[in-house]
mmJSON file of the N, C-alpha and C atoms, coordinates in Angstrom:
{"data_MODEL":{"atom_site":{
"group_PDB":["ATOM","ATOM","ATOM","ATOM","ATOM","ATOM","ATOM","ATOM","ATOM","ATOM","ATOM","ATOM","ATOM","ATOM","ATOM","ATOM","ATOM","ATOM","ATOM","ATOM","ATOM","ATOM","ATOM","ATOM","ATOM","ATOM","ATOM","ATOM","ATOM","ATOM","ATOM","ATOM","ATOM","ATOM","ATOM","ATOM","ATOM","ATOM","ATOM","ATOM","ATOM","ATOM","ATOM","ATOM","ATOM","ATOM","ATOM","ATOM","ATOM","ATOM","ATOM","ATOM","ATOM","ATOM","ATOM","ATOM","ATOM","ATOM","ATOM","ATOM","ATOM","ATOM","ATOM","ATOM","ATOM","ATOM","ATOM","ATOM","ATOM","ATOM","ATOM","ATOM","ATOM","ATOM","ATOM","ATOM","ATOM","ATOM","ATOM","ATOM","ATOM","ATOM","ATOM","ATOM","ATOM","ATOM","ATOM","ATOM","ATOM","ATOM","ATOM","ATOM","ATOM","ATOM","ATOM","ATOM","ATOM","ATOM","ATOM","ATOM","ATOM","ATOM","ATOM","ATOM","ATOM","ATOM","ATOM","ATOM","ATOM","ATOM","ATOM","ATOM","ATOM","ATOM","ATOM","ATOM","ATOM","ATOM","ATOM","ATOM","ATOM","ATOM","ATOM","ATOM","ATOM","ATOM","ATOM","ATOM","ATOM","ATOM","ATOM","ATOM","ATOM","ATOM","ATOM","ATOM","ATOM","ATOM","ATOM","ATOM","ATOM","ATOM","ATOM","ATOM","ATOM","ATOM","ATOM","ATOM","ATOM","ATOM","ATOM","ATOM","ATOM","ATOM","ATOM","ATOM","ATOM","ATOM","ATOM","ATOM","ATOM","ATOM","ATOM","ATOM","ATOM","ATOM","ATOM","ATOM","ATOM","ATOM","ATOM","ATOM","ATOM","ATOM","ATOM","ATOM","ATOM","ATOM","ATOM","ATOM"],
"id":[1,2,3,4,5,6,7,8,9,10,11,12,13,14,15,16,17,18,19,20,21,22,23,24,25,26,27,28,29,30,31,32,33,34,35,36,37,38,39,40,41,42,43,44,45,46,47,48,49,50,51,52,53,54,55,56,57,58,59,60,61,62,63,64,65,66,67,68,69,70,71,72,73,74,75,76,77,78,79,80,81,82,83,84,85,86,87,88,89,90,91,92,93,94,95,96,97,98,99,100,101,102,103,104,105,106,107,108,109,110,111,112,113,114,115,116,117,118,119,120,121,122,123,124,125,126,127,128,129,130,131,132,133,134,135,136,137,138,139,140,141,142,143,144,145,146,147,148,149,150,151,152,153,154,155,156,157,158,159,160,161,162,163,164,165,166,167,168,169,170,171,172,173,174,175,176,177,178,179,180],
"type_symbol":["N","C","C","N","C","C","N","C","C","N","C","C","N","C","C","N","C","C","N","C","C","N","C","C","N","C","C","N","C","C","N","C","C","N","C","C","N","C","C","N","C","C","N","C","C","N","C","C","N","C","C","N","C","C","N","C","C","N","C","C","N","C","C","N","C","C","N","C","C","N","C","C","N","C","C","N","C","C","N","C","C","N","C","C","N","C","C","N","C","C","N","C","C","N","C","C","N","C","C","N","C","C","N","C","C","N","C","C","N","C","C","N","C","C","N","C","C","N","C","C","N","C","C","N","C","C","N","C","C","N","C","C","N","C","C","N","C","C","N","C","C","N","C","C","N","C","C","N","C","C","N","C","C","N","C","C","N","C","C","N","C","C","N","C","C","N","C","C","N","C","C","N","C","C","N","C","C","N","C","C"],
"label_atom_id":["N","CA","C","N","CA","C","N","CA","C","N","CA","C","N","CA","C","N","CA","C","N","CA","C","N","CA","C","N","CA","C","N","CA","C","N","CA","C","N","CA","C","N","CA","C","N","CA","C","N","CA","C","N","CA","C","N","CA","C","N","CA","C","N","CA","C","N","CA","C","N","CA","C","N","CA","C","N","CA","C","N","CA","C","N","CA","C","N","CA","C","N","CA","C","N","CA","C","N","CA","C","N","CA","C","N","CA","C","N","CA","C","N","CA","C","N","CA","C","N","CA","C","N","CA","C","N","CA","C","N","CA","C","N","CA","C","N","CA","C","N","CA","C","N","CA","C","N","CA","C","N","CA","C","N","CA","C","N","CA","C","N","CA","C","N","CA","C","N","CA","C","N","CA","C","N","CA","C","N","CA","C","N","CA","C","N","CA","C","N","CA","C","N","CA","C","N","CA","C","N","CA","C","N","CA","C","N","CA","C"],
"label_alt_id":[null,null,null,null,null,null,null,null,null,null,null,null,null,null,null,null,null,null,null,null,null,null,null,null,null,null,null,null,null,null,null,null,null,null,null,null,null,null,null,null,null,null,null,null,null,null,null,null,null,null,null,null,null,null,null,null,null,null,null,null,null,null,null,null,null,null,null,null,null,null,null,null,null,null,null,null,null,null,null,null,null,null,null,null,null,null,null,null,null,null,null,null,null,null,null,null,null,null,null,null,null,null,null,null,null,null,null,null,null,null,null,null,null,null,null,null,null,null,null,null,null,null,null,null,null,null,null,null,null,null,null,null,null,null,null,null,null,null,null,null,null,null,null,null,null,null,null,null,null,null,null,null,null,null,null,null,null,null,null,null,null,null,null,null,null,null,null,null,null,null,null,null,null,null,null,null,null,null,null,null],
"label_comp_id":["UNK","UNK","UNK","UNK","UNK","UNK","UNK","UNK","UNK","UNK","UNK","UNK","UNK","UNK","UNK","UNK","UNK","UNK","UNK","UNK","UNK","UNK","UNK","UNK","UNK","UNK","UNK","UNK","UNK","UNK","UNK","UNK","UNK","UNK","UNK","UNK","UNK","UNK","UNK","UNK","UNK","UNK","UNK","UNK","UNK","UNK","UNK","UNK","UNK","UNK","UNK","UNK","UNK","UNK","UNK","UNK","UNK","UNK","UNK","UNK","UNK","UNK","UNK","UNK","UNK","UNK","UNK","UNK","UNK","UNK","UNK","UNK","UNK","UNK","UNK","UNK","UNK","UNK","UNK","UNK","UNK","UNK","UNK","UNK","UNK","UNK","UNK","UNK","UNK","UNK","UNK","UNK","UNK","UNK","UNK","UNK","UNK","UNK","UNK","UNK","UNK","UNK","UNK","UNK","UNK","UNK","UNK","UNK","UNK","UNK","UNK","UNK","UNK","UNK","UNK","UNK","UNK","UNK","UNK","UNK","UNK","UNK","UNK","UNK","UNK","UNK","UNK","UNK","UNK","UNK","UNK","UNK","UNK","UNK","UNK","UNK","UNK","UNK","UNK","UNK","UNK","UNK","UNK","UNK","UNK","UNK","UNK","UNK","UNK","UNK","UNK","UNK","UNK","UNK","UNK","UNK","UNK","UNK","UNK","UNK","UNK","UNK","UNK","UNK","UNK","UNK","UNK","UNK","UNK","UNK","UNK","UNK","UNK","UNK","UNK","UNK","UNK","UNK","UNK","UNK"],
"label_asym_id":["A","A","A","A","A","A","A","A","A","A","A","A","A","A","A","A","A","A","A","A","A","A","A","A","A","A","A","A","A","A","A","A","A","A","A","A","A","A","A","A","A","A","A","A","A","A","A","A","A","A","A","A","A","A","A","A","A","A","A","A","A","A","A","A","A","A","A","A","A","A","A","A","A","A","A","A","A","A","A","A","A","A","A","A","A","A","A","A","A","A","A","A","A","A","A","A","A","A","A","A","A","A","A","A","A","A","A","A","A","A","A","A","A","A","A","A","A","A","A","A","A","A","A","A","A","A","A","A","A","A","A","A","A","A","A","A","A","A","A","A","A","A","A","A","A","A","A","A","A","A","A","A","A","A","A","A","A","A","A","A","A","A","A","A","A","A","A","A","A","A","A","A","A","A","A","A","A","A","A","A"],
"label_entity_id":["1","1","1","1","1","1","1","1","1","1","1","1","1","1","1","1","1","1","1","1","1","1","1","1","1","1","1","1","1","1","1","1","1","1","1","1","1","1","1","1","1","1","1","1","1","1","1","1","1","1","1","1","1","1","1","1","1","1","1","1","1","1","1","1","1","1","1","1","1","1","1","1","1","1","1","1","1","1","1","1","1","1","1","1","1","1","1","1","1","1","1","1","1","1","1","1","1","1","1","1","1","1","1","1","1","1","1","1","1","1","1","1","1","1","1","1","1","1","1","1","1","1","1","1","1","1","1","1","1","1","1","1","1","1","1","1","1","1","1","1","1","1","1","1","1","1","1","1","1","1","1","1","1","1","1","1","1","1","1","1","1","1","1","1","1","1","1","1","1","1","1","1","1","1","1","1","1","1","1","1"],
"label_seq_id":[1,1,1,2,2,2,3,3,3,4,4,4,5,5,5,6,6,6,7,7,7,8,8,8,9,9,9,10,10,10,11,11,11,12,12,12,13,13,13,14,14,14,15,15,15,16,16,16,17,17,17,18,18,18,19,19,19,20,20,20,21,21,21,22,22,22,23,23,23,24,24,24,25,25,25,26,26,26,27,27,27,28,28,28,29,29,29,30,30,30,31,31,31,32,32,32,33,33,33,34,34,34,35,35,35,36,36,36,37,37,37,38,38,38,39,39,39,40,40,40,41,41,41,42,42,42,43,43,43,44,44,44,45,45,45,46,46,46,47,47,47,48,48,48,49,49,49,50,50,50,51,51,51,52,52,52,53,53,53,54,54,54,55,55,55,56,56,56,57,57,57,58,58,58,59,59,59,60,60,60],
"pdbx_PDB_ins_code":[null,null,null,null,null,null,null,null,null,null,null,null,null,null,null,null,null,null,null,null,null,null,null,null,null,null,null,null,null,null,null,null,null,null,null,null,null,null,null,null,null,null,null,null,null,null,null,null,null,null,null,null,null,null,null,null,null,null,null,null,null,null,null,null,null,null,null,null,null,null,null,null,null,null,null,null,null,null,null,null,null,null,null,null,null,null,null,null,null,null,null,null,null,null,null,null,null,null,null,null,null,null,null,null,null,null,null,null,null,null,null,null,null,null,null,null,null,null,null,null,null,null,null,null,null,null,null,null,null,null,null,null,null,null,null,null,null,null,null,null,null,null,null,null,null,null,null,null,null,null,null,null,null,null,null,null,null,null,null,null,null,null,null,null,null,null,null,null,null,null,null,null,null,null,null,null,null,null,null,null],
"Cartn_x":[-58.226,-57.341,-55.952,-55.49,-53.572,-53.225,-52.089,-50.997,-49.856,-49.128,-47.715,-47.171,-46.953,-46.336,-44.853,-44.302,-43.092,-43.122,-42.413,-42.515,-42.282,-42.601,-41.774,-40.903,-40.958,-39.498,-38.296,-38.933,-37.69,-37.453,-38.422,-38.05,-38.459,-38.856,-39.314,-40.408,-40.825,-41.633,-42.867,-44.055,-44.81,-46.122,-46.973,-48.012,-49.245,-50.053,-51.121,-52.191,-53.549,-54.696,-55.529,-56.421,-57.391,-58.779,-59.645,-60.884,-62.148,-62.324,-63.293,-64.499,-64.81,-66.428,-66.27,-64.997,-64.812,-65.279,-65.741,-66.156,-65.233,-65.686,-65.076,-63.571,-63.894,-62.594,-62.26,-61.344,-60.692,-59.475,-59.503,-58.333,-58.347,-56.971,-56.734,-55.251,-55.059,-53.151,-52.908,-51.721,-51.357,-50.08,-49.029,-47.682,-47.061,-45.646,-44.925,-44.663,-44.991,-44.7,-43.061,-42.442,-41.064,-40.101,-40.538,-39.904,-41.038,-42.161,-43.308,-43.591,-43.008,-43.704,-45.201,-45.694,-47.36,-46.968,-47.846,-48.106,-49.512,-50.107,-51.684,-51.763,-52.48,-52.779,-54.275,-54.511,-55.383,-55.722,-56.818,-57.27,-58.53,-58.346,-59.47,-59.682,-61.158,-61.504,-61.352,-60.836,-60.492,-61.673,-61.685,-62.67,-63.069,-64.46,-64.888,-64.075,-63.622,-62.43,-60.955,-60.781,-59.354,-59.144,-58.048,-57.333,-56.789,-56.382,-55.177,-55.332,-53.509,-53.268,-51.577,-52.233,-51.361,-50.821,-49.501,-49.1,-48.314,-48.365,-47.84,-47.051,-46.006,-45.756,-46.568,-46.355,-47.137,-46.317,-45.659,-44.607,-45.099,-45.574,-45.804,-46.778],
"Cartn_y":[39.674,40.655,40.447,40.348,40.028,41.253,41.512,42.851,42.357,42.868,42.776,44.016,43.169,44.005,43.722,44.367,43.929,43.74,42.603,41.98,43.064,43.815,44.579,43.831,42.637,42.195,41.425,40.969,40.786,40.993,41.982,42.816,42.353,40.755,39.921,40.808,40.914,41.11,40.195,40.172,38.702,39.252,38.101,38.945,38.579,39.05,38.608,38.978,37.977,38.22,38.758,39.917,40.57,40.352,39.838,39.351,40.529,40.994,41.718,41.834,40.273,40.005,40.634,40.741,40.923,41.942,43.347,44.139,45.358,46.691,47.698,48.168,47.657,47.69,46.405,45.788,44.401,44.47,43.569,43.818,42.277,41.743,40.218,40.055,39.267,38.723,37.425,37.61,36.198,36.499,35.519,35.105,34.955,35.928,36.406,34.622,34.288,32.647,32.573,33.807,33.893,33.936,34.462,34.621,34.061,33.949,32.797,33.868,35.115,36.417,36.52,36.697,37.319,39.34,39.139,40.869,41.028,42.336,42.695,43.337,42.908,43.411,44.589,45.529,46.471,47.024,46.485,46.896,47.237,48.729,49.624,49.602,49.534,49.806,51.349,51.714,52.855,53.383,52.155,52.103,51.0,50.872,49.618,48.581,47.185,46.458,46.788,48.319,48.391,48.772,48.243,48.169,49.076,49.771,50.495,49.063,48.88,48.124,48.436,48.035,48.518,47.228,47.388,46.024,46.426,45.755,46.249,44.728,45.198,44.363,43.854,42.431,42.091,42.518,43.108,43.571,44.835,45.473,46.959,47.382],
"Cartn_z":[-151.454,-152.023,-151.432,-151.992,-151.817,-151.661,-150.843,-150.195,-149.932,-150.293,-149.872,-149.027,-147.761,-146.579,-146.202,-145.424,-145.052,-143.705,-143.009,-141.363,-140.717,-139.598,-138.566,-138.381,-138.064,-137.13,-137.854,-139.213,-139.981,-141.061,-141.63,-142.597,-144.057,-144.065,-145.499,-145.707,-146.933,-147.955,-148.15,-147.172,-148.002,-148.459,-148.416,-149.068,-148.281,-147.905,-147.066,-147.915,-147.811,-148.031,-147.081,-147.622,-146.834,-147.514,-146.491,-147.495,-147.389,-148.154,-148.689,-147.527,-147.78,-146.924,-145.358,-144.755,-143.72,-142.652,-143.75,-143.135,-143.697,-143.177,-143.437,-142.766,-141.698,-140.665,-140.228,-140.035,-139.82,-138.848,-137.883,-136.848,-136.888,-137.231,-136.361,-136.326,-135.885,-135.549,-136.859,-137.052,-138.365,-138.028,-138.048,-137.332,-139.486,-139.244,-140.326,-141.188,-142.523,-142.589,-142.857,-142.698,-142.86,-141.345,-140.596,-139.387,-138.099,-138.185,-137.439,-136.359,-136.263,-135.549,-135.367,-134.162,-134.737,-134.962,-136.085,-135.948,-135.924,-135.502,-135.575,-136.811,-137.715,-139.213,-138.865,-139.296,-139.467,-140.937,-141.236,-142.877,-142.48,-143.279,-143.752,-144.856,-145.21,-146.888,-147.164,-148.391,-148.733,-149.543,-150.53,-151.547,-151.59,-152.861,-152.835,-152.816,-152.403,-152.609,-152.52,-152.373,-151.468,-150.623,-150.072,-148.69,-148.142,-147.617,-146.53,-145.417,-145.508,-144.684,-143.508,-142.519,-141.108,-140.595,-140.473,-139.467,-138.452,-137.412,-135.806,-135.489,-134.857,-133.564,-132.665,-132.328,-131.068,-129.818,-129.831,-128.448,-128.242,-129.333,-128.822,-128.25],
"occupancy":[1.0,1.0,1.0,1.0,1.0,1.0,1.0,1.0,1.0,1.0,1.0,1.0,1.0,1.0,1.0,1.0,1.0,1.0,1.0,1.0,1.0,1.0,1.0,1.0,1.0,1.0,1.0,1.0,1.0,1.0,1.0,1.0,1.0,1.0,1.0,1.0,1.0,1.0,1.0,1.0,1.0,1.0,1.0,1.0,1.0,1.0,1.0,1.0,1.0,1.0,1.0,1.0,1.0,1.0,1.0,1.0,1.0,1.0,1.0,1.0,1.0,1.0,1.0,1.0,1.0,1.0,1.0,1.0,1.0,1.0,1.0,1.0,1.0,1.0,1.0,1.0,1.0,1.0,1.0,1.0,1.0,1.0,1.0,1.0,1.0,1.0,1.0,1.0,1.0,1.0,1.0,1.0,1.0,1.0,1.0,1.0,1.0,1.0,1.0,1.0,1.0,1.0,1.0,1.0,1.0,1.0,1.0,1.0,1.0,1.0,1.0,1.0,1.0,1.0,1.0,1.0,1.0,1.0,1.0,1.0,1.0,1.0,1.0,1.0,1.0,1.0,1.0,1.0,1.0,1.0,1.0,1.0,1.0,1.0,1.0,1.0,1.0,1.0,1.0,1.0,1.0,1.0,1.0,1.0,1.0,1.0,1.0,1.0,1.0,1.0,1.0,1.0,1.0,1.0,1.0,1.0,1.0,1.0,1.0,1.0,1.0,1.0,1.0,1.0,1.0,1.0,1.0,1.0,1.0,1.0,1.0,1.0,1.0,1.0,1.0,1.0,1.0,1.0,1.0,1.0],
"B_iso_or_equiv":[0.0,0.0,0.0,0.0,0.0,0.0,0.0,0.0,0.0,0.0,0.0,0.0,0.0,0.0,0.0,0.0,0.0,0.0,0.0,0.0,0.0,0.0,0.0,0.0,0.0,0.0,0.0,0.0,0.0,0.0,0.0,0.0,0.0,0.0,0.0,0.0,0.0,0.0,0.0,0.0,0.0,0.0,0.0,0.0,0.0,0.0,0.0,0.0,0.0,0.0,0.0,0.0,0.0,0.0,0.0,0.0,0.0,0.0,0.0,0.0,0.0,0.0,0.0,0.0,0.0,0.0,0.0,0.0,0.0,0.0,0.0,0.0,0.0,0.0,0.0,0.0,0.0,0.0,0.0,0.0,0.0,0.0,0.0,0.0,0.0,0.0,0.0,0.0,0.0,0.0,0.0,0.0,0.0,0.0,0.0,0.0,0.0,0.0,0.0,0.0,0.0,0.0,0.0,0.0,0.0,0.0,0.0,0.0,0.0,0.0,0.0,0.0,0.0,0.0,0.0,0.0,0.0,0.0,0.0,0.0,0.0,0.0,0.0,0.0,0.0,0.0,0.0,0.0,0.0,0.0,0.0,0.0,0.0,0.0,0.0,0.0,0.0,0.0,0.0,0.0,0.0,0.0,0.0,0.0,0.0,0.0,0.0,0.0,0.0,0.0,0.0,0.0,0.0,0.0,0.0,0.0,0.0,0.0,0.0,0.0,0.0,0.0,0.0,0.0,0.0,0.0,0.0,0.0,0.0,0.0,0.0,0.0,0.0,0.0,0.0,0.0,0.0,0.0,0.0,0.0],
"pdbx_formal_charge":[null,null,null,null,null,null,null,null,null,null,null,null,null,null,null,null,null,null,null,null,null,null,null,null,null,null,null,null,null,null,null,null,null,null,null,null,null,null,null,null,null,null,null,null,null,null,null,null,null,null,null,null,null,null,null,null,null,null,null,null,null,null,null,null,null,null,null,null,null,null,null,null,null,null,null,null,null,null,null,null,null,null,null,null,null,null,null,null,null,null,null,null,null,null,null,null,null,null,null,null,null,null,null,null,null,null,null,null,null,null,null,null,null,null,null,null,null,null,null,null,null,null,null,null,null,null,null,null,null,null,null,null,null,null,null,null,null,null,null,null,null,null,null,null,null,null,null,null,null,null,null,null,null,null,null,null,null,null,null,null,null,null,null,null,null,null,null,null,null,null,null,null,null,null,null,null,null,null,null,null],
"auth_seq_id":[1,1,1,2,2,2,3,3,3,4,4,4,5,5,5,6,6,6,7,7,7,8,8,8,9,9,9,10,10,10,11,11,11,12,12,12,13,13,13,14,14,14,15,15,15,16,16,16,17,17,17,18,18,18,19,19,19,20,20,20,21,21,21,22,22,22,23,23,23,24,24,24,25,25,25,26,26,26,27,27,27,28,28,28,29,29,29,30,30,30,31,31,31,32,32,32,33,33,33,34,34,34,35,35,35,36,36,36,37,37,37,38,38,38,39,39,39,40,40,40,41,41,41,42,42,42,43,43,43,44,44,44,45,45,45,46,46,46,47,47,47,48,48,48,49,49,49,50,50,50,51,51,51,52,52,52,53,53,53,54,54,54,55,55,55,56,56,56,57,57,57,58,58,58,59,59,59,60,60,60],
"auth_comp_id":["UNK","UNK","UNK","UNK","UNK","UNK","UNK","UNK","UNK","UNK","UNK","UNK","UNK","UNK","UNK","UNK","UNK","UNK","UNK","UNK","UNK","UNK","UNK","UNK","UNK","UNK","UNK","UNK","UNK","UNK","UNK","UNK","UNK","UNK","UNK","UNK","UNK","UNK","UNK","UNK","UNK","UNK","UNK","UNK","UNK","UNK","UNK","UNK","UNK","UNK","UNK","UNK","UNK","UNK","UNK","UNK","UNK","UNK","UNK","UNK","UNK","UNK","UNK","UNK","UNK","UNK","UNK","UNK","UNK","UNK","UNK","UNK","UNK","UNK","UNK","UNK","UNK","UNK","UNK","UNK","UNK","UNK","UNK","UNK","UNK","UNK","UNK","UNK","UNK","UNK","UNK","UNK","UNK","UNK","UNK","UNK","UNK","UNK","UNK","UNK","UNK","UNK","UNK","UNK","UNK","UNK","UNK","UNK","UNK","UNK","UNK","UNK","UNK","UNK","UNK","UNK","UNK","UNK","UNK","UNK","UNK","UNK","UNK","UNK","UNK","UNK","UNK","UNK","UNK","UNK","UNK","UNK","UNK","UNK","UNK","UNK","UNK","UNK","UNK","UNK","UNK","UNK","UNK","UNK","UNK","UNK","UNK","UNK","UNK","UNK","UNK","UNK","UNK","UNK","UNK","UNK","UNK","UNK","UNK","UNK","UNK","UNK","UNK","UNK","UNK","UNK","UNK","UNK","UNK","UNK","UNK","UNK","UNK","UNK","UNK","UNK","UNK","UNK","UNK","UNK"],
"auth_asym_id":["A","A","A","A","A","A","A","A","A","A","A","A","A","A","A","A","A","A","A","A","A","A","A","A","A","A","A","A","A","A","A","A","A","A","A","A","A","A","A","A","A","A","A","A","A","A","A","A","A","A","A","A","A","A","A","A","A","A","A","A","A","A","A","A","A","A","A","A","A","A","A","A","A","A","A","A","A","A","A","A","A","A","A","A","A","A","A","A","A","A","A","A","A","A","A","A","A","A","A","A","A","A","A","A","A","A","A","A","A","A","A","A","A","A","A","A","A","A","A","A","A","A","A","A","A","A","A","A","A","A","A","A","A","A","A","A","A","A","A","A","A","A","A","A","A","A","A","A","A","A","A","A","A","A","A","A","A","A","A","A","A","A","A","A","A","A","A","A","A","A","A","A","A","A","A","A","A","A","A","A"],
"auth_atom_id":["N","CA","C","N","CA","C","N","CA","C","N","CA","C","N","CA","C","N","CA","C","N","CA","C","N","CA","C","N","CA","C","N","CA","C","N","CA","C","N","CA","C","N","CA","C","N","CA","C","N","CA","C","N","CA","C","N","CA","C","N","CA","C","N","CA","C","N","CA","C","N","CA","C","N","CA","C","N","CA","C","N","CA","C","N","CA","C","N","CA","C","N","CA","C","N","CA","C","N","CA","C","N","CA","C","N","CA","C","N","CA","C","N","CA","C","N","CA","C","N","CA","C","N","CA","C","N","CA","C","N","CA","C","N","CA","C","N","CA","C","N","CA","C","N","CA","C","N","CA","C","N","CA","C","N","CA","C","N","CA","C","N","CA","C","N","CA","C","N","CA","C","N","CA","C","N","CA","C","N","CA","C","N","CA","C","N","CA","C","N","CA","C","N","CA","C","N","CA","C","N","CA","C","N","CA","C","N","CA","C"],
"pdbx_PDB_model_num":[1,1,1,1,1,1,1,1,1,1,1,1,1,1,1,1,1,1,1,1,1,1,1,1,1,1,1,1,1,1,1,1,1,1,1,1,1,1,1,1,1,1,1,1,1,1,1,1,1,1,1,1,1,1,1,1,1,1,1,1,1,1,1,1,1,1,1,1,1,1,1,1,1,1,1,1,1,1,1,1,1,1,1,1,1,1,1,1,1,1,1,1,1,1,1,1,1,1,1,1,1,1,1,1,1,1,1,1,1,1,1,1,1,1,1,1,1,1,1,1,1,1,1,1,1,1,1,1,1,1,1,1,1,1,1,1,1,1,1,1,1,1,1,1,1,1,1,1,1,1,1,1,1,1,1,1,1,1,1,1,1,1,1,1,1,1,1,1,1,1,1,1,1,1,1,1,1,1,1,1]
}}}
């Protein structure tokens, strides 16, 4: 499932995939492909196949 988030640290727009199979709750790090930042991504299933999705700073 594709999302479009925006970087904390530089503000681009991209789009990240969150994969389904992953589980109900999902925590991992992926570095911005616009500014090469890591952030910690947090996706919860809301519903069947969608997302609520959280992105953090790795500084914080």
């Amino acid at each position: 499932m594709d999302i479009e988030i925006e970087c904390p640290y530089c503000g681009e727009l991209v789009t990240i995939f969150v994969d389904p199979s992953g589980g109900e709750s999902q925590t991992y790090v992926e570095d911005c492909p616009a500014c090469c930042r890591p952030w910690t991504i947090h996706a919860v299933e809301e519903e069947p196949g969608g997302f609520a999705v959280g992105v953090a700073r790795q500084d914080e």
